[in-house]
C-alpha positions in Angstrom: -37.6 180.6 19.6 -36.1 180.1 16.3 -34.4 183.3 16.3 -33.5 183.7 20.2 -31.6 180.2 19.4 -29.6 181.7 16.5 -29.0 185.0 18.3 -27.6 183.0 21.0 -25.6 180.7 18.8 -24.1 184.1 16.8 -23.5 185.6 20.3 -21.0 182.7 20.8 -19.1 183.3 17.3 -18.4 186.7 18.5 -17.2 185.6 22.0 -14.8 183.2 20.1 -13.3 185.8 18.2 -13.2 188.4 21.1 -11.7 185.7 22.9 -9.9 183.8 20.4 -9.0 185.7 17.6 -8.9 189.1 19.3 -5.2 188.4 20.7 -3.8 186.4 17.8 -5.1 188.9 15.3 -6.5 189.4 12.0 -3.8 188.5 9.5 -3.3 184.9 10.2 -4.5 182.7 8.1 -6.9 180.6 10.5 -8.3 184.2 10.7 -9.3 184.2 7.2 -10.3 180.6 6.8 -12.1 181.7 10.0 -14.6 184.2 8.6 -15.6 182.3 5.3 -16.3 179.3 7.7 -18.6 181.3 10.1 -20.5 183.1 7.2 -21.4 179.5 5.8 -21.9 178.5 9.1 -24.4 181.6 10.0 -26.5 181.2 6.9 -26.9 177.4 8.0 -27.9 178.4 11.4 -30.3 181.2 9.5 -31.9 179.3 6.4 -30.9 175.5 7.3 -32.1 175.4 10.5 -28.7 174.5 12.0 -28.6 177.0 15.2 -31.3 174.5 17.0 -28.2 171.7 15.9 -25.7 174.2 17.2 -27.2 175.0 20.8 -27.4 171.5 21.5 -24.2 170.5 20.5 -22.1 173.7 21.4 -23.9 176.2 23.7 -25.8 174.2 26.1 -23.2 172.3 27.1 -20.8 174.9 27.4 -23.0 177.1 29.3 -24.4 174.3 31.5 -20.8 173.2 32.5 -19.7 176.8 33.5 -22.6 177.5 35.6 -22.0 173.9 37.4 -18.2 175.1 38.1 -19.3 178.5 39.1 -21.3 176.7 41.8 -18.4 174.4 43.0 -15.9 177.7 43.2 -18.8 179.4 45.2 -19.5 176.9 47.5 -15.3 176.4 48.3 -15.2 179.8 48.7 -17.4 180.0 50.9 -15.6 177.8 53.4 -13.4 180.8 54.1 -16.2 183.6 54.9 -15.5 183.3 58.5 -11.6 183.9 57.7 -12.0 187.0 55.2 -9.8 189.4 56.4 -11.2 193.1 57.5 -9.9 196.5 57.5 -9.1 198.7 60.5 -11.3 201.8 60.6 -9.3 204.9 59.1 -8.6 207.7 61.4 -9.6 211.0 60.2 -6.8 213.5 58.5 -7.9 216.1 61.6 -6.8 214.4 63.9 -3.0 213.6 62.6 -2.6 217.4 61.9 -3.1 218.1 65.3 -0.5 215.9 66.3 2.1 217.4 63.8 1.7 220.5 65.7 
């Protein structure tokens, strides 16, 4: 499990930059700083043992809090199942060309 947890962990450095750093782009220099930090960080999480530290800290939480809103927006959506809103059958194309006639 060692190396799920720090292929999980890496998978949530490259969401933050998709995310993150995607939009403000490379040149800035949190960008730079960025990438030094996260190559330390990785070979922690490899050699040190740190992407146990990290999931607890970081990814658990965040995940764990996402899937507990995504059950809240479900369940208030749901409310409104009976009012959803459904489109009138289409006529077929035939039968408005015989009426042009």
């Amino acid at each position: 499990t060692k190396w799920l947890t720090y292929w999980v962990v890496y998978s949530y450095f490259y969401i933050f930059e998709m995310l993150v750093l995607g939009p403000m782009g490379q040149v800035s220099a949190f960008a730079r700083s960025y990438f030094v930090g996260k190559v330390l960080a990785l070979c922690w999480c490899q050699f040190g043992g740190g992407a146990s530290i990290l999931y607890k800290l970081v990814v658990y939480p965040v995940t764990h809090s996402f899937f507990k809103v995504k059950e809240r927006v479900e369940d208030y959506l749901s409310q409104f199942e009976e009012y959803r809103v459904v489109e009138p059958p289409k006529q077929k194309q035939a039968e408005d060309d015989d009426d042009d006639e």
